[in-house]
Kinemage of the C-alpha trace (Angstrom):
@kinemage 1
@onewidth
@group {chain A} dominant
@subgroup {mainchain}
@vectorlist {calphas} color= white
{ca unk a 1} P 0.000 0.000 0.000
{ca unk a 2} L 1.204 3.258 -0.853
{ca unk a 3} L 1.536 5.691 1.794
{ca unk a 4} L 2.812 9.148 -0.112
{ca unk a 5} L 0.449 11.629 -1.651
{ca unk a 6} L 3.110 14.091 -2.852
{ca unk a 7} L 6.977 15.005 -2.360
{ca unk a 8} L 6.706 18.000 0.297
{ca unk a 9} L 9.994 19.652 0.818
{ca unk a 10} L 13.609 18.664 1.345
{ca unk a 11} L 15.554 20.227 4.518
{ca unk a 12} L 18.360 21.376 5.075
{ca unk a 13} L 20.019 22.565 8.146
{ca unk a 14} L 22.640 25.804 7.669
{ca unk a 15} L 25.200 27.738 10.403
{ca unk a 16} L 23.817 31.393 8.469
{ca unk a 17} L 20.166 31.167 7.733
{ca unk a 18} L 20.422 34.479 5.682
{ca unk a 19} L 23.421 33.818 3.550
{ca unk a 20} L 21.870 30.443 2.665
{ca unk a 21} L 18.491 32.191 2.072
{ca unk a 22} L 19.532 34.944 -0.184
{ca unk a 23} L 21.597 32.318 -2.205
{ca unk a 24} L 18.410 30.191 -2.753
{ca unk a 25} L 16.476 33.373 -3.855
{ca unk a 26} L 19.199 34.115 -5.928
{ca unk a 27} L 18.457 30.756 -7.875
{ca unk a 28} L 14.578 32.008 -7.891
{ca unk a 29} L 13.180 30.473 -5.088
{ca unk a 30} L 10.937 32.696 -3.184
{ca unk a 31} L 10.306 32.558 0.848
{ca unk a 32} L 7.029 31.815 2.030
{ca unk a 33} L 8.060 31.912 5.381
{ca unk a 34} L 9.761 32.269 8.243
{ca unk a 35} L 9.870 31.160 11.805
{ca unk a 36} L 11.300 29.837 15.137
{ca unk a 37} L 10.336 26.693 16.315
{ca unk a 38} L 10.681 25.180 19.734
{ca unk a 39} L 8.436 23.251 22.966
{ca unk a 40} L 7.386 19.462 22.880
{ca unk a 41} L 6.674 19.197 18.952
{ca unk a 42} L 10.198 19.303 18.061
{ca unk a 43} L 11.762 18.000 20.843
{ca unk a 44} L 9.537 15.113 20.007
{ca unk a 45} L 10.427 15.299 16.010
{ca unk a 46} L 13.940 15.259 16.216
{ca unk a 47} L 14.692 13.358 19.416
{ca unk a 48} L 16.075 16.227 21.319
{ca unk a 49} L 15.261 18.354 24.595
{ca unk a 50} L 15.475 21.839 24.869
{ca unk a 51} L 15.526 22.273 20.685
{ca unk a 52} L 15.088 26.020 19.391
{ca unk a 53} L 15.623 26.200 15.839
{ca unk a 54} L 14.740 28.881 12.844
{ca unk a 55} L 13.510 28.294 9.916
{ca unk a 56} L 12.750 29.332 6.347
{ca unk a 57} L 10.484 28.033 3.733
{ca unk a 58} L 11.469 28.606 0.557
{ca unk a 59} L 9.526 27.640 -3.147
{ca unk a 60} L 9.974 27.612 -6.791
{ca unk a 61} L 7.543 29.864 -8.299
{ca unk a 62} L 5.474 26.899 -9.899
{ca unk a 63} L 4.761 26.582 -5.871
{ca unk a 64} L 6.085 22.857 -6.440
{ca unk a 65} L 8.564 21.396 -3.907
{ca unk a 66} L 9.706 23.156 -0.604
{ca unk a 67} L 13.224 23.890 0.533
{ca unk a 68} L 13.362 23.825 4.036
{ca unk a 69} L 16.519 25.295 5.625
{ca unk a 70} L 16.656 25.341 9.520
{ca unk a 71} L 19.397 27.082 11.696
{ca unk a 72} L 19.592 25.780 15.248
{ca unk a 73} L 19.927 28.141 18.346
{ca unk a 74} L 19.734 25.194 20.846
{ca unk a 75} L 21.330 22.326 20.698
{ca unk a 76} L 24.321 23.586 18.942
{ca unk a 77} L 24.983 22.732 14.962
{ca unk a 78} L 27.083 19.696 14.418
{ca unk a 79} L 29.706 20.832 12.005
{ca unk a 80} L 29.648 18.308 8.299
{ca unk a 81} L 32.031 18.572 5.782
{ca unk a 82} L 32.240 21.659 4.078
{ca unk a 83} L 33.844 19.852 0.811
{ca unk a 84} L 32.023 16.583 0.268
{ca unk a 85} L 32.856 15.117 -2.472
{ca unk a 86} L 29.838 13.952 -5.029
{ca unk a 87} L 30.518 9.925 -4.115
{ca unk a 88} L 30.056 10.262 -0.051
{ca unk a 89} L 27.495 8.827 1.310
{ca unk a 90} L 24.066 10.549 2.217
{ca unk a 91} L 22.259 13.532 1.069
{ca unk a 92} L 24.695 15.144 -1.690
{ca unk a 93} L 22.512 16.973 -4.147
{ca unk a 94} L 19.557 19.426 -4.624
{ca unk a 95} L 18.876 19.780 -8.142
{ca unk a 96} L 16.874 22.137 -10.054
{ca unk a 97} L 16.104 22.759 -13.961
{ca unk a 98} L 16.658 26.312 -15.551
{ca unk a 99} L 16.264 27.966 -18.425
{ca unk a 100} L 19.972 29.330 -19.400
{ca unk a 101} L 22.485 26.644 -17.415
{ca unk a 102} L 25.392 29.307 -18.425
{ca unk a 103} L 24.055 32.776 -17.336
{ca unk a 104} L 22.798 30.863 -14.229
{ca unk a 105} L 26.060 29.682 -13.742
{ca unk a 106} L 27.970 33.025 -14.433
{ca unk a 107} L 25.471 34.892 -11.802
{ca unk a 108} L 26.390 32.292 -9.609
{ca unk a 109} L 30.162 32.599 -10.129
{ca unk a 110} L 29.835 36.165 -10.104
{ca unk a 111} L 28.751 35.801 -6.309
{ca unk a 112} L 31.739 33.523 -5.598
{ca unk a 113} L 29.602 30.433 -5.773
{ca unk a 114} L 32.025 28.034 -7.974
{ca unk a 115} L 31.861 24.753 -10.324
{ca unk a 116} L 32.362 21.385 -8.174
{ca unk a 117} L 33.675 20.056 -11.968
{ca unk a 118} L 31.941 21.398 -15.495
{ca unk a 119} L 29.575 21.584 -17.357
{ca unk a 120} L 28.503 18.171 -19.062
{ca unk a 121} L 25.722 16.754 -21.754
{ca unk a 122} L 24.126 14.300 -21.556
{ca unk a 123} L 22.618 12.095 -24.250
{ca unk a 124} L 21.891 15.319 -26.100
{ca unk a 125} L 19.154 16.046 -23.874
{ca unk a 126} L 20.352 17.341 -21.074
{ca unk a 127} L 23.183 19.715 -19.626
{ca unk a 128} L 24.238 19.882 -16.306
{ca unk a 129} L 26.660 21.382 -13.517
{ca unk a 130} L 27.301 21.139 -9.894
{ca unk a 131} L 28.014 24.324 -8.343
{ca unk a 132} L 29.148 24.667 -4.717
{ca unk a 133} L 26.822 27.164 -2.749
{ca unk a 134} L 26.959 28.121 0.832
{ca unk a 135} L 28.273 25.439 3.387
{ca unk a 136} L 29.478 23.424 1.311
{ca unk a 137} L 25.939 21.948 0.018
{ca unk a 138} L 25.949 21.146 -3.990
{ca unk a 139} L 23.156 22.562 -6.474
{ca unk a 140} L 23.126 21.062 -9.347
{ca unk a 141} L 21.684 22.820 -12.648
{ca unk a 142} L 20.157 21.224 -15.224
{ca unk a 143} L 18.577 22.581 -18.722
{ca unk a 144} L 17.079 20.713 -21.729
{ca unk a 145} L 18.955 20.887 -24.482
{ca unk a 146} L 16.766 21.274 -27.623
């Protein structure tokens, strides 16, 4: 039996809320929201006491999947890897299609926001690039060719 009625939002969880906001806005997603959340419901969530955390909503304008991207107050962020590469394990990517891959990747260079390799096709249908935003996490671009 299938339990899912639709892909909601992926999370993320940031050390500067507002750098990683503006960068995500900066690839066109819009905030819907922002908030602090603590008490019993998150505590209970995530398996911790005492949890304060802060977070935006942000959406594509199509209104289609969420990016979630919390900053904790209490307990502390746990520091990850700033430079993962593509092949460790867990969560590596967030990928979204645009129009122009190249002027979305020059804006993004432009902001210091660099290439994790280049710029690759594939099958003739698609092309594609990792780019290395804020703390480390990779976006990857992707635009139909044709």
């Amino acid at each position: 039996m299938a339990h899912l009625r639709r892909f909601d939002h992926v999370g993320i969880t940031v050390a500067d809320l507002d750098v990683a906001t503006a960068f995500f806005e900066m690839l066109g997603l819009e905030v819907e929201g922002r908030t602090c959340v603590e008490g019993a419901f998150i505590d209970t969530v995530i398996g911790m006491t005492g949890a304060r955390t802060e977070i935006v909503m942000l959406r594509p304008p199509d209104g289609d999947t969420a990016v979630e991207l919390s900053s904790f107050e209490r307990p502390a962020a746990v520091p990850g890897p700033a430079a993962a590469p593509a092949n460790e394990l867990g969560l590596r990517s967030i990928a979204f299609e645009v129009e122009d891959l190249q002027a979305a990747v020059d804006q993004l260079s432009e902001d210091g926001y660099g290439l994790v390799g280049g710029i690759g096709e594939f099958e003739g249908e698609w092309r594609m690039a990792y780019v290395r935003g804020p703390e480390g996490i990779i976006v990857a671009l992707a635009q139909r060719v044709g």
